[in-house]
C-alpha positions in Angstrom: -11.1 2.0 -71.5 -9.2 -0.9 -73.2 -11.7 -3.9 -74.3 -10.5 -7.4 -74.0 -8.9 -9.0 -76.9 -9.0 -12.4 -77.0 -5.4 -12.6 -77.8 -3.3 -13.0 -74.6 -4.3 -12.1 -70.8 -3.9 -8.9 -69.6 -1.4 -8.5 -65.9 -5.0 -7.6 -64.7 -7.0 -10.7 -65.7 -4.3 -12.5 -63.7 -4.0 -10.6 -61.2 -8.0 -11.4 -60.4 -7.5 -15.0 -60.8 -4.7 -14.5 -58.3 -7.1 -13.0 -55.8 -9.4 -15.9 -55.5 -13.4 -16.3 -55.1 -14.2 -13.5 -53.3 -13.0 -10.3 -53.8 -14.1 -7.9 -51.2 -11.9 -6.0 -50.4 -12.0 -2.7 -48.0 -10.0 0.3 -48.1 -9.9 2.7 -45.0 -7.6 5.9 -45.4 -8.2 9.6 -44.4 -6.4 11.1 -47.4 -9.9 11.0 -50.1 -7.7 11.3 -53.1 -5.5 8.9 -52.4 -8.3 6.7 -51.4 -10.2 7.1 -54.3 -7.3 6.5 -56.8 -6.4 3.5 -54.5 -10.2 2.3 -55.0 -10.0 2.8 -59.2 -7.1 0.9 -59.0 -7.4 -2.2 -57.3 -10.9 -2.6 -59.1 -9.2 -2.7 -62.1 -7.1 -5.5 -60.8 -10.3 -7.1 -60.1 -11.3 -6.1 -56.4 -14.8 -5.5 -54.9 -13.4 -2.5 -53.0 -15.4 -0.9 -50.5 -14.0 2.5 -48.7 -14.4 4.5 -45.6 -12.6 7.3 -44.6 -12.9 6.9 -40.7 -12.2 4.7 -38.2 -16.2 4.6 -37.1 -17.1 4.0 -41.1 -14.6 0.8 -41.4 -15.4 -0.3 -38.3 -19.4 -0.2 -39.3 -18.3 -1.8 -42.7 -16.6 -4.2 -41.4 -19.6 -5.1 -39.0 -21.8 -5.1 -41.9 -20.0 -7.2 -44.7 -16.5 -8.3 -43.3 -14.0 -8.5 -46.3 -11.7 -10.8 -47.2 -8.9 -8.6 -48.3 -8.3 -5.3 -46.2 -6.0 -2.0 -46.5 -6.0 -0.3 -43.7 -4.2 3.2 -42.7 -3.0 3.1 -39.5 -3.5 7.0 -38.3 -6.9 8.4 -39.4 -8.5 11.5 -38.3 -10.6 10.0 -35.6 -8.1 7.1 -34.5 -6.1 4.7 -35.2 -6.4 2.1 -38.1 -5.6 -0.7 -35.3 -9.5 -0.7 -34.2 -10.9 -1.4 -37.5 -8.2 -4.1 -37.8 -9.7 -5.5 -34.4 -13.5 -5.1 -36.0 -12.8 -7.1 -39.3 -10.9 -9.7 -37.4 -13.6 -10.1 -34.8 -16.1 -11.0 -37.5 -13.5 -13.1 -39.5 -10.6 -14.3 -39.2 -9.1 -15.0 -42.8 -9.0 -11.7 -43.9 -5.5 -10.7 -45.5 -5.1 -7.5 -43.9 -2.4 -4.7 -45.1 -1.6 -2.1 -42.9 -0.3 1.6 -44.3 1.3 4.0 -42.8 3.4 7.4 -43.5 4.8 6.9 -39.9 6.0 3.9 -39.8 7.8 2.5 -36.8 8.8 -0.9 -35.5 6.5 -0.7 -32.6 3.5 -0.3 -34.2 4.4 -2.6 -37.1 4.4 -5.6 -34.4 1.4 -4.7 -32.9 -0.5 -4.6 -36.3 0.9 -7.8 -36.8 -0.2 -9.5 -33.7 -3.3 -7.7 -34.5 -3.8 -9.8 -37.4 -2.4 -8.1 -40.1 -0.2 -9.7 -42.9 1.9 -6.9 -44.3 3.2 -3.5 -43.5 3.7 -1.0 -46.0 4.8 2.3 -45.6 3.6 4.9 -47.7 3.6 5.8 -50.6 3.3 2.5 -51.8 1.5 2.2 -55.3 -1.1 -0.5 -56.2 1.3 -3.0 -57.7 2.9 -3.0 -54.3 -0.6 -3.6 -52.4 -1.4 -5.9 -54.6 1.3 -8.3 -54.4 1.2 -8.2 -50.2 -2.3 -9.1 -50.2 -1.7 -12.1 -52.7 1.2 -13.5 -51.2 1.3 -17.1 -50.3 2.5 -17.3 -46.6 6.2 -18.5 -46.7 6.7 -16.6 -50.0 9.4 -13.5 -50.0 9.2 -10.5 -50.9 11.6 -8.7 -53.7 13.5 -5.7 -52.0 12.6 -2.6 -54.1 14.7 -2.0 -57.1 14.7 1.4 -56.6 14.5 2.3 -52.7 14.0 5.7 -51.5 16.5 8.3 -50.2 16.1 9.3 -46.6 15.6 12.9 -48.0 13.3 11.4 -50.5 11.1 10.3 -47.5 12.1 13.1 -45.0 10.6 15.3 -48.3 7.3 12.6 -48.1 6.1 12.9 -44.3 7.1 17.0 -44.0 4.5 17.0 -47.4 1.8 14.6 -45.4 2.4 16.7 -42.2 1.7 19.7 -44.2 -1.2 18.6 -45.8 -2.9 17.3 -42.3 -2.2 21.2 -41.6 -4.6 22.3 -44.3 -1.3 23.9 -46.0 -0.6 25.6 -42.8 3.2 26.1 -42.5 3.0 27.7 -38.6 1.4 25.4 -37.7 3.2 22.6 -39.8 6.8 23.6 -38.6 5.6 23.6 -34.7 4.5 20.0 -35.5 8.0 19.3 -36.5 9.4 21.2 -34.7 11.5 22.4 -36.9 11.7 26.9 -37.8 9.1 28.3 -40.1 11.4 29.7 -42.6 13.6 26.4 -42.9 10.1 24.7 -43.5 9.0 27.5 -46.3 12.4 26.8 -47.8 12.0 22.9 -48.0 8.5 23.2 -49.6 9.9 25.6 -51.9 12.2 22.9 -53.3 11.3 19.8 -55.5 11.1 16.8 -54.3 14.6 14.9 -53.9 15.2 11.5 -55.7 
């Protein structure tokens, strides 16, 4: 752990004076280690996070103590992200709500927009990238990424995510993408494209 000096701010320290007076903030995803690293890292950046790795647990934690800053994934194991959305904005309506998703689409972006959500990031997106949607001023743009992905770069991502929602299991993996079992062994065989 780095101590403060009393030299110069850290990113960090500004980052949490960036967030404002209360920093709740509540992460629901169904992936746990992505959660958890999610969780380390946005309290380092000065968050109060809170977790839940169903829909029914951020729906009762929203309920319960309604953040003011949310990530939400929008497909979990019992649902869809788009309820707890509904929760937290039921109990309070100034919540800066991020939605993530490894299947994005244009259809579901709108509707977590109308649903009251501010941004829409598709994953992976790291912290830095959370971060800056859910302290962004309204009217304020946002920086295209330096470095985009390739489309095999995220055809790679989602056949790994599908995969790991298998438990590792390629049958039944390549039926969900309909794609042939050996083509799919042959893919995860390879590293991951730029």
């Amino acid at each position: 752990m780095i101590e403060k000096s009393t030299a110069a701010p850290s990113a960090h320290s500004a980052d949490a004076d960036l967030i404002g007076p209360d920093k709740s903030l509540l992460i629901v995803d169904d992936d746990g280690p992505f959660l958890r690293r999610l969780a380390r890292a946005m309290e380092a950046r000065g968050f109060a996070v809170e977790i839940a790795e169903s829909v029914a647990e951020g729906i009762a934690k929203a309920k319960t103590r309604p953040p003011k800053h949310a990530v939400v994934d929008l497909r979990l194991g019992d649902g869809s992200g788009l309820d707890v959305i509904e929760a937290i904005r039921g109990r309070r309506d100034d919540t800066r709500i991020i939605v993530l998703t490894g299947y994005g689409n244009i259809a579901t972006a709108v509707n977590a927009v109308k649903l009251g959500a501010v941004d829409y990031l598709a994953k992976p997106a790291d912290a830095d990238d959370i971060l800056a949607a859910l302290i962004q001023r309204p009217g304020e743009r946002v920086e295209p990424p330096e470095n985009p992905m390739s489309a095999d770069r995220v055809r790679w991502e989602h056949i790994q995510r599908v995969y790991e929602m298998c438990d590792r299991n390629v049958s039944e993996t390549a039926r969900r993408l309909n794609m042939h079992r050996r083509t799919l062994q042959r893919i995860l065989a390879k590293r991951a494209p730029k």
